[in-house]
N, C-alpha and C positions, 0 to 999 in steps of 0.2 A: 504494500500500500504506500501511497504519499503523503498520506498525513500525520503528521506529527501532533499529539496532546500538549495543548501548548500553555495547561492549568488552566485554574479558574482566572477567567477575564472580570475586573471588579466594575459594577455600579459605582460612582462615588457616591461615599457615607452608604454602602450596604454592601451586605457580606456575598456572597454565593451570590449559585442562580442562571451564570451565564457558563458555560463552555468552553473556554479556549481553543479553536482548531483550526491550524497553518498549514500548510501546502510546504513540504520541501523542496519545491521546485517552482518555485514565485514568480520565476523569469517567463519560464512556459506554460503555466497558467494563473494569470495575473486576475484573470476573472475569481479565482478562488484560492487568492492568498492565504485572507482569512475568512474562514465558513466558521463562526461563533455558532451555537449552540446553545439554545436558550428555552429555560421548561417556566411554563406559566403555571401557577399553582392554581389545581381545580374548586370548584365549586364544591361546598359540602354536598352530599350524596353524589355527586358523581356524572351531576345530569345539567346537560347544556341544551339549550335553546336553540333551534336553527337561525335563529335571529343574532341571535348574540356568537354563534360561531361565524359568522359573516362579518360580524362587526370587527371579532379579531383577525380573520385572514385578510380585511383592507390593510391595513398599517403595514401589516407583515409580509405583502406584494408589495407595497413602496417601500418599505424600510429593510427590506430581506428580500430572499429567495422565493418563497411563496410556497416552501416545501415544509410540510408538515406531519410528526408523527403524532397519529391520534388513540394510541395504545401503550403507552406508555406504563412501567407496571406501579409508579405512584401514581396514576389516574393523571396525572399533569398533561399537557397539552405540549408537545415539542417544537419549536419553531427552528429548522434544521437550515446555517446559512447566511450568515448577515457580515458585515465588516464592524473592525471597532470603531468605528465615528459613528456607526449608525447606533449603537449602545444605548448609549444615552438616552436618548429620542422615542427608542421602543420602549425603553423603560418608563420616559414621562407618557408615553400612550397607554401604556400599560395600566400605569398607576394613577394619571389624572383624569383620562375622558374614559375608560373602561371599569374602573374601579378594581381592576386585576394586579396581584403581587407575581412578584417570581418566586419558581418554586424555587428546592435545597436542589446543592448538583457539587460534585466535587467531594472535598473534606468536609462541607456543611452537616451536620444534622440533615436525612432527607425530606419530604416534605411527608409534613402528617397528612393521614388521612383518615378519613370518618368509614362509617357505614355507608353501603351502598344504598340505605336511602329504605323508604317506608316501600319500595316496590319490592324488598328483598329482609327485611329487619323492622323487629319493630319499634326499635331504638333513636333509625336513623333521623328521625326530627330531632336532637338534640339542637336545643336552643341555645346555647351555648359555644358552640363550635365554633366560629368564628373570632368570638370574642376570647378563647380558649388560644387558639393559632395567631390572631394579633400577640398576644401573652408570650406565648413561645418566640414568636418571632423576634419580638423586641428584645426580652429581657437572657433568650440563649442565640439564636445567629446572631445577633447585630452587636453584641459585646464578645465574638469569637471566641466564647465557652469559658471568659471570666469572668467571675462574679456571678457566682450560678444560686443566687438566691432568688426565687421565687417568690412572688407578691402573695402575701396570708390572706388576702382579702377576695 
């Protein structure tokens, strides 16, 4: 193969999430220098919209590739293919007009996931879960696994 794991590529001010992946041979294919690799953290239960998977494959045909795995075995959403300047920018698409985080990828904690949901469990409405994954997210990825006290409240 030609490509080289080239670590996690960072967000600034956020942990994980994106990919790292170089082409060892830049010269002769400059179109896929860098192919980043980027997992979108799914929906609790598991269940996407056709509406709203449309919403995120626009950004990701302008800002990416347009190439996407959708089986992923955290349930995340894979965005296979982007350059680092474009980082950034799917990131604020991500997180400002979609209201979507990136998953775990790399040495990160990987991404939590729930139940598949009241089609399959009958757990899976836990109202909580979201508010549970912002928790995790903040206070273990985003301080890279120091200061691993947990909020009592």
């Amino acid at each position: 193969t030609h490509w080289k794991h080239g670590g996690i590529v960072g967000v600034f001010g956020y942990g994980g999430g994106v990919t790292g992946r170089y082409c060892d041979q830049p010269e002769m294919f400059p179109g896929v220098a860098h192919f980043h690799t980027i997992r979108v953290n799914q929906p609790a239960s598991k269940f996407y919209s056709t509406e709203f998977l449309g919403q995120l494959c626009d950004p990701w045909e302008f800002r990416g590739s347009g190439l996407t795995n959708m089986h992923g075995s955290t349930g995340d959403i894979v965005f296979l293919g982007t350059q680092t300047a474009q980082l950034e920018e799917i990131f604020y698409e991500l997180t400002h007009n979609l209201n979507q985080d990136l998953g775990g990828s790399g040495s990160n904690l990987r991404t939590p996931s729930c139940c598949v949901g009241a089609a399959r469990c009958e757990v899976g409405l836990l109202m909580d879960y979201p508010g549970t994954c912002a928790t995790f997210d903040h206070v273990v990825l985003r301080t890279s696994f120091t200061g691993l006290a947990f909020p009592t409240n």
